[in-house]
N, C-alpha and C positions, 0 to 999 in steps of 0.2 A: 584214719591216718593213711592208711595207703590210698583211697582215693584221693586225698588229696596232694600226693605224690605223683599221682598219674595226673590229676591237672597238671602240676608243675611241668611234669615231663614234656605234655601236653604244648601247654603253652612254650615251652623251651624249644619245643620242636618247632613251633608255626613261626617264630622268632626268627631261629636257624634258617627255616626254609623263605621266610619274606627277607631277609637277609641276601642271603644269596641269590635271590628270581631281583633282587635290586641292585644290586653289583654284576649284575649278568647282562644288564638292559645296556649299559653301554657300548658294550664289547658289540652286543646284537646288531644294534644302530651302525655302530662302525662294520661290519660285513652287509649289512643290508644291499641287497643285490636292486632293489625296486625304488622307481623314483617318480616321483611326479609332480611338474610345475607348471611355470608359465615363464616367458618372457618376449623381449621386443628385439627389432630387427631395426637397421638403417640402413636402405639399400640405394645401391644404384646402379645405370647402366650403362654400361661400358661402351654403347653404341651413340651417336648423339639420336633423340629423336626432332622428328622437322614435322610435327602434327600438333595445330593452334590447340593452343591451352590443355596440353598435357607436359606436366611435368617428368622429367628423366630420373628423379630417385624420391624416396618417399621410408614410412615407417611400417610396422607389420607387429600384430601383437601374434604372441602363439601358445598351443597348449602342449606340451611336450611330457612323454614317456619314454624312460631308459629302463634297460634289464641291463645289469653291467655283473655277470658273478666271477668276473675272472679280470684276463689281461682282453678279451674277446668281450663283444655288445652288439646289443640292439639298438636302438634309440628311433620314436615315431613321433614326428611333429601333426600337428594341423596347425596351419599362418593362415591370418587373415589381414590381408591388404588390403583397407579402405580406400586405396587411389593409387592402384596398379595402373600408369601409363591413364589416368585418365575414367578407368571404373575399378568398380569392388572385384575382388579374386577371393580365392579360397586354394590354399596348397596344401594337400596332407603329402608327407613325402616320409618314405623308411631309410634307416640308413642304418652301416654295418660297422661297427666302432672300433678301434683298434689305439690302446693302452688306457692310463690310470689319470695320474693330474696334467700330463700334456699327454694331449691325443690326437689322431688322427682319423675321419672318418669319410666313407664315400657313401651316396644314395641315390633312390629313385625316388619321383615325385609327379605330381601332375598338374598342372593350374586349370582351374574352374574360374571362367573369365565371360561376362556378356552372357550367361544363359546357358553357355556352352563349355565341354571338355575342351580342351586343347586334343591337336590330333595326336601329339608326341610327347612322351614323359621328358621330364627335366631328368639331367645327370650331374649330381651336387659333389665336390670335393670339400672337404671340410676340417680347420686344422683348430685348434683350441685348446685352454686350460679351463681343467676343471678342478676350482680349488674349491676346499671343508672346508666351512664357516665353523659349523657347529658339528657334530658327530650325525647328525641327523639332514643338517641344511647344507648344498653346495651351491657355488655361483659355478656355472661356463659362462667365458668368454670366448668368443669364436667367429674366426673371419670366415665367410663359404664361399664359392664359385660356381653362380650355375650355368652349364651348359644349357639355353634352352630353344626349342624353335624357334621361329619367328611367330609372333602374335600380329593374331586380326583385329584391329580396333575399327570402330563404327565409322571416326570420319577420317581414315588414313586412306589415303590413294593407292599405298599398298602398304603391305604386311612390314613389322619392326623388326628387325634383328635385337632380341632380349638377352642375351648374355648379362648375367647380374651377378654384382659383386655384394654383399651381406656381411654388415656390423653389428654381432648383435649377442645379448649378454638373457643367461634364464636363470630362473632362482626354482632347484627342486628340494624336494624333500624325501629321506627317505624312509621306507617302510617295512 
């Protein structure tokens, strides 16, 4: 008889405790400080360009990482632009986040363009919302502004003035 009072207890407890580690998972998800998605970009450039068969705005897919555990963040993209002005880029850029579902953020970045770094980081302003879908899933949306050098393209007579303006929406997740 009393062992089988100690199952019961037994059982009564794991009950209790899967109970509670399930009613707990929400709350977790909503604090979760870590995120990781993907999304796309519509950009354009605020200069005209005057170089045969290179287009002035284009799309950009990306992989993106936030740490947000406050009103203060991080957030690290990598973009990949299939037809930067005419060739493939690659931008990983960091940036320093400031608030909650509308925010503001600023960063550095670089573009890998033609085989080559760029000589100069980009300098990105950055303003957006970032709204719950689910406890777990957020969309940003978010316009940016990069300052950036001038880029060498292969058959320009000379360098572009790149200044880019960026539409563009990610979907993370958090963990």
């Amino acid at each position: 008889m009393l062992y089988y009072l100690n199952s019961r207890r037994k059982i009564g407890w794991m009950l209790l405790s899967a109970w509670l580690m399930g009613s707990a998972l929400p709350a977790l998800a909503a604090d979760a400080t870590a995120r990781l998605g993907v999304g796309a970009n519509y950009w354009t450039s605020l200069s005209s360009v005057k170089v045969d068969n290179v287009d002035r705005d284009g799309f950009s897919l990306l992989a993106t990482y936030q740490y947000r555990p406050g009103l203060w963040g991080v957030q690290v993209d990598f973009e990949w632009l299939p037809d930067r002005f005419g060739e493939k880029a690659y931008a990983p850029a960091a940036y320093l986040v400031l608030g909650r579902t509308l925010y503001a953020a600023a960063g550095l970045g670089i573009v890998h363009q033609g085989g080559d770094w760029a000589d100069n980081p980009f300098v990105a302003l950055r303003a957006g919302v970032d709204l719950e879908l689910l406890q777990f899933a957020y969309l940003d949306l978010g316009v940016s502004y990069r300052f950036d050098s001038k880029t060498k393209l292969r058959d320009a007579v000379e360098d572009i003035d790149t200044d880019t303006l960026y539409l563009g929406a990610a979907l993370r997740f958090a963990f």
